[in-house]
N, C-alpha and C positions, 0 to 999 in steps of 0.2 A: 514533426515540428519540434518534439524534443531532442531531439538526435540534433538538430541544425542547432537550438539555444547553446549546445554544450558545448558544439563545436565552436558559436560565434563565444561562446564563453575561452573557453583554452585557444581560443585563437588573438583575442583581445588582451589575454595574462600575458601572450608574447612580445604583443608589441613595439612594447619598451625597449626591450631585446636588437633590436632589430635596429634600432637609432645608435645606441649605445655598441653595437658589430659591425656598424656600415664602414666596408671599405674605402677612401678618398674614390673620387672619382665613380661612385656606383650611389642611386637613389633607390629608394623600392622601388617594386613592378607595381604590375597596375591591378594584377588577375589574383596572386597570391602576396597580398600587399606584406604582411608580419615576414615571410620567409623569403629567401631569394632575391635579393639584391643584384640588380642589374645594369652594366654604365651604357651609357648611349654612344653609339657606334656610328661613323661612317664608314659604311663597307663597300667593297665592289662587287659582293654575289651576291647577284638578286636572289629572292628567297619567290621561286614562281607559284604566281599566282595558285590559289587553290591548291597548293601541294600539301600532299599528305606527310606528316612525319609518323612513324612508325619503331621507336627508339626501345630498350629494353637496357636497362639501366644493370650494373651489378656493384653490390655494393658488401665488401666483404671487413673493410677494417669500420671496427668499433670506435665511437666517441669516449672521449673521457667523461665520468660517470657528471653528469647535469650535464652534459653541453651536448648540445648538434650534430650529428651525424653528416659528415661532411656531402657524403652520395646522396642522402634524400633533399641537402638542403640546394645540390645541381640538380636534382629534376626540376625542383620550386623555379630555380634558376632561370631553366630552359624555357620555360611555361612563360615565366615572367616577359624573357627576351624577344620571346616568337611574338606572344601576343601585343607587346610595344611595337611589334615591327610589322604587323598588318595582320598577320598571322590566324586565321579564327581558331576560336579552339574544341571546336569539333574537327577540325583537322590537326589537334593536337593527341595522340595516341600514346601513354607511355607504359610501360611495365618496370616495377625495381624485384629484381630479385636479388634477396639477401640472405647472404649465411658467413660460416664463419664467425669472427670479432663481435660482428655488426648484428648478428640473431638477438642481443641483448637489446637493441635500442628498439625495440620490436615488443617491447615486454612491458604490461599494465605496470602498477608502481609498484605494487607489492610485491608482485614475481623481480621486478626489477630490483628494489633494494633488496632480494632476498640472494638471487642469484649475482649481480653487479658489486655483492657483500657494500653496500653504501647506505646512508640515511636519505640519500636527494632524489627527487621526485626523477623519473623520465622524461625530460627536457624536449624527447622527442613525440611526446602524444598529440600536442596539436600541429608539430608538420605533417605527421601521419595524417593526422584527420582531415588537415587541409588539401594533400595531396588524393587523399582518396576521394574527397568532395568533389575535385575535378576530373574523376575519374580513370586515375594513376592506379593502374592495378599494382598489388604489392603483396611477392611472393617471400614464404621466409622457407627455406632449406627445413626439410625434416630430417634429414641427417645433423644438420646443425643442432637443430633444437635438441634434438635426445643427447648430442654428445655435450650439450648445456645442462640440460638437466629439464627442457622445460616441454610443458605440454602445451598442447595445440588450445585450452582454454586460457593461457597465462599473455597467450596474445592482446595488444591492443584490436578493439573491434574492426572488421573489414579487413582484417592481414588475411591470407590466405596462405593456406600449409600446401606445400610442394615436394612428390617423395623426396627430391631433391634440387639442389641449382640446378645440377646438370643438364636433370629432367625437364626443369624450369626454361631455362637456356635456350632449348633444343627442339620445345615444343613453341617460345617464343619466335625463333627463328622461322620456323616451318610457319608463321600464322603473319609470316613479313614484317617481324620486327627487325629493323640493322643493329648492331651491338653499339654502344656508344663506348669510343674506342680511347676514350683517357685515361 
């Protein structure tokens, strides 16, 4: 129950955020309301019934220090989209693996202003939280982290340490994730 207050707490500081970022033509979703921005579509491929998505996200460039993380704010995205468009989301399955640039936005606020050398808070704590509430698994590179500097406790909660992307990648693949190919 406290775990959910903090999260609907940093989830509620973003809000604002959200209004004040929205692209013309894009409303919030419905699932991950603060993050992910989604415009309504007529499309011609049907999305079949009860399909499974199975997607594995890779997310290697860095945000500028306070702002968004552009790959965790397209899984928010995706989630948003599917579930406006019939979608359930227990058939929504994602995985982000991150390294590179992007190991920082992965970083409680201390480790983050410490290592990001900045004073501003991790802009990215409550997408994180949000993404992993719906069960977004979120891998950070252990090769990344060490050539950051940072250790596997500097993480925000629920990230998970992977020897590597690669490893990450490979083991996502084998377990029928598709790559998401942007």
């Amino acid at each position: 129950m406290r775990a959910a207050l903090f999260t609907s707490a940093l989830l509620l500081a973003a809000a604002p955020a959200l209004a004040q970022d929205m692209p013309a033509g894009f409303h919030a979703g419905k699932e991950i309301t603060e993050y992910g921005p989604v415009a309504s579509i007529d499309y011609d491929l049907e999305i079949p019934k009860n399909f499974d998505f199975k997607i594995q996200f890779d997310a290697k460039d860095g945000a500028d220090a306070g702002a968004l993380n552009k790959q965790l704010v397209s899984a928010a995205r995706f989630i948003n989209m599917s579930v406006e468009n019939g979608v359930k989301m227990k058939n929504i399955h994602l995985a982000i693996v991150v390294h590179g640039g992007a190991t920082l936005d992965l970083l409680g606020d201390d480790a983050y202003k410490t290592l990001k050398k900045t004073d501003v808070d991790n802009a990215n704590a409550g997408l994180v939280a949000a993404l992993l509430d719906k069960g977004v698994r979120i891998y950070i590179c252990g090769q990344s982290a060490v050539a950051h500097g940072a250790r596997k406790e500097d993480f925000l909660p629920g990230v998970q340490m992977s020897l590597s992307a690669m490893t990450a990648h490979a083991i996502l693949s084998e377990e029928g994730y598709s790559a998401d190919l942007r």
